[in-house]
N, C-alpha and C positions, 0 to 999 in steps of 0.2 A: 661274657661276650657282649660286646655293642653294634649296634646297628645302626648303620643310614642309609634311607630309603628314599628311591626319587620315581616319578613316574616314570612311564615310557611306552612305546607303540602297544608293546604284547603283556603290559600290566605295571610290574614294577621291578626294579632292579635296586636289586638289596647289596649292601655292602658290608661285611663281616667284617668284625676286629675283635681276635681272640686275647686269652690272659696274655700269652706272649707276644704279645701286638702284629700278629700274622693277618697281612688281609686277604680275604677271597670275594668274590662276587657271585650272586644267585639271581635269574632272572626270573621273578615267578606273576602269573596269571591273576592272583587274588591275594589280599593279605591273609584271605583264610590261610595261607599256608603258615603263615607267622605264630600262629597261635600257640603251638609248643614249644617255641625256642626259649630255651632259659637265657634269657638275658638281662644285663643292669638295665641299659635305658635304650632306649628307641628313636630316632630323630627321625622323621619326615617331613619333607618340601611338600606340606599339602595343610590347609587349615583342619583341624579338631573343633572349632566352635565356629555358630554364625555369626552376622552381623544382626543386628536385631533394631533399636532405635534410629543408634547413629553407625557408622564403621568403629571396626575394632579399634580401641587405641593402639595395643602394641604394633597394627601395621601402619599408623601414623606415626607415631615414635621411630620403626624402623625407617622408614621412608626420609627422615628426618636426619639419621645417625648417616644413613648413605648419601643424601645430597642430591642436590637436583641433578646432575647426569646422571644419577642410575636410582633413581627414586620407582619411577617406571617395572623398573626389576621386581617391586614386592606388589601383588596385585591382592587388592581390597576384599574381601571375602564379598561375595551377594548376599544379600538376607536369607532368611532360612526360607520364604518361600518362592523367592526367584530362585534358589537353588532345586528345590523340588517342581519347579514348571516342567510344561511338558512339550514347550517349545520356545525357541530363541528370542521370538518378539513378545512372547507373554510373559517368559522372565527378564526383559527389558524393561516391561511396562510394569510390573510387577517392584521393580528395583527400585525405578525412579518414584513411584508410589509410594513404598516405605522408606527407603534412603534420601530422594529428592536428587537421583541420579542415574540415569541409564547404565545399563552393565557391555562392557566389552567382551565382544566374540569370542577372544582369548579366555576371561571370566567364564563363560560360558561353556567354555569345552572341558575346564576342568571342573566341570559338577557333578558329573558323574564318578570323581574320583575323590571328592569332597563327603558326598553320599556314601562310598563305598567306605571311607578313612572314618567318619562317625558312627557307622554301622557296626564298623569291626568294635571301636572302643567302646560301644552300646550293650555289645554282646559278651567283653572280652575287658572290662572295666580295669582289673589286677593289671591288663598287660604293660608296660611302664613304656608308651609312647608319644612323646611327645612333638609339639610342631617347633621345626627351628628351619631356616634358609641360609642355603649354600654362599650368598652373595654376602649375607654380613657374615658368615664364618669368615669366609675368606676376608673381608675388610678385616676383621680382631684379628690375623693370623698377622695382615699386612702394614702392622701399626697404626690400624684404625685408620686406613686409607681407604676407601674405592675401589677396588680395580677396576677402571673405567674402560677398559677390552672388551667385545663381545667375546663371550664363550663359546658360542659355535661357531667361532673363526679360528684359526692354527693359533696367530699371535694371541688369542683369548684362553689357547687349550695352553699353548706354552706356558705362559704365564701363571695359569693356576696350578699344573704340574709341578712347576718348580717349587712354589709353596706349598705341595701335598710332601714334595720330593724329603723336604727338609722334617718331616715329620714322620717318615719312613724310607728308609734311603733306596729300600726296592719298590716302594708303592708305584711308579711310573710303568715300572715293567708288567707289575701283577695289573694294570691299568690296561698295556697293552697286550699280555696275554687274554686277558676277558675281551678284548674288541676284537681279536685273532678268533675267537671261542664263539661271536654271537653274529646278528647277521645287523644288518643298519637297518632295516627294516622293523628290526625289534626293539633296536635300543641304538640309543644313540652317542660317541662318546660324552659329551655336555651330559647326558644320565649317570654316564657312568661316575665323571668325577666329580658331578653333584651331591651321587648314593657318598662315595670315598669321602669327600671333607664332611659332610654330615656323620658320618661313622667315627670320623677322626676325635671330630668337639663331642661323640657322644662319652668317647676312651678319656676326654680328658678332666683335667683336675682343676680345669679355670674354666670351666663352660659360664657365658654370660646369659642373661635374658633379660628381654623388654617388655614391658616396661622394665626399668631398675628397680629392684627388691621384690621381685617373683619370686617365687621357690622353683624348683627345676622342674618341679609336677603339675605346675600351674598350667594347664591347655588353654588359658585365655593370655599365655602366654608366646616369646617368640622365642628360641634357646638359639644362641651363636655360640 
């Protein structure tokens, strides 16, 4: 089994891909629940390492491979202790002190999910999870293009579905059965086929990573 996992309102929404390449989708409250699944590898849209000195390379590299319209797309991890502040203007202050850069609101919101993503593999080391993003999957799907669409706009959902479509010819529907199945308040489509292509590159046999010449276990890595 492989997984790809992307935040969302009511935790996280996991996306299943079994031996026989079937996908399902599970919305769950804490990655504690992950901790039994036998699975190969694990992808989630959330950093496993801080920033410490300077920012990560692989999210400069990645920022880099996508181009300036959607550079924006990969956000910069905080330092590990703006990520443990215990408020938005002390991990600001905090950011620019170690980094030499204030942290965005955005930044900011996902720290608690940050916190939660290093806790589990703190606890849970064996589990084979690592960090990779939806936005360069989809570019290496797209011949190392962009897709310069928003995602949370129909032409942004279209778009990506079709290149989900071509890598399982029911995946659009099992896409739209689980949006039928949860409510938008908990998850949102852009989650769901963010979890999907992330599951997709975790099934496959050309997974990349950034920097170039990571191994795929590397967490100071990025896996597309």
């Amino acid at each position: 089994m492989y997984l790809g996992i992307d935040g969302c309102r009511a935790g996280w929404v996991v996306a299943n891909i079994d031996e026989e390449k079937k996908l399902s989708h599970r919305v769950i409250a804490s990655l504690q629940a992950l901790k039994d699944d036998a699975c190969q590898l694990a992808l989630i849209d959330i950093p496993l390492d801080f920033a410490e000195q300077t920012y990560r390379p692989c999210e400069i590299e990645a920022q880099k491979l996508l181009g300036s319209a959607k550079r924006a797309s990969i956000f910069l991890t905080p330092h590990r202790q703006a990520v443990f502040a215990t408020s938005y203007p002390e991990a600001n202050r905090l950011n620019r002190l170690y980094l030499g850069k204030g942290l965005s609101v955005q930044s900011w919101n996902i720290c608690g999910k940050i916190k939660e993503a290093i806790g589990f593999i703190g606890i849970f080391p064996a589990f084979p999870l690592c960090k990779a993003h939806p936005e360069l999957s989809f570019y290496f799907l797209n011949n190392r293009r962009s897709l310069l669409s928003k995602k949370a706009n129909k032409e942004g959902a279209a778009e990506r579905l079709e290149i989900i479509s071509r890598c399982g010819n029911n995946y659009p529907e099992v896409i739209g059965e689980t949006l039928r199945n949860t409510k938008r308040k908990d998850v949102k489509m852009d989650d769901i086929i963010d979890a999907t292509i992330l599951a997709i590159r975790a099934a496959a046999s050309d997974i990349k990573a950034v920097p170039a010449g990571k191994s795929k276990g590397d967490r100071a890595a990025i896996l597309y």
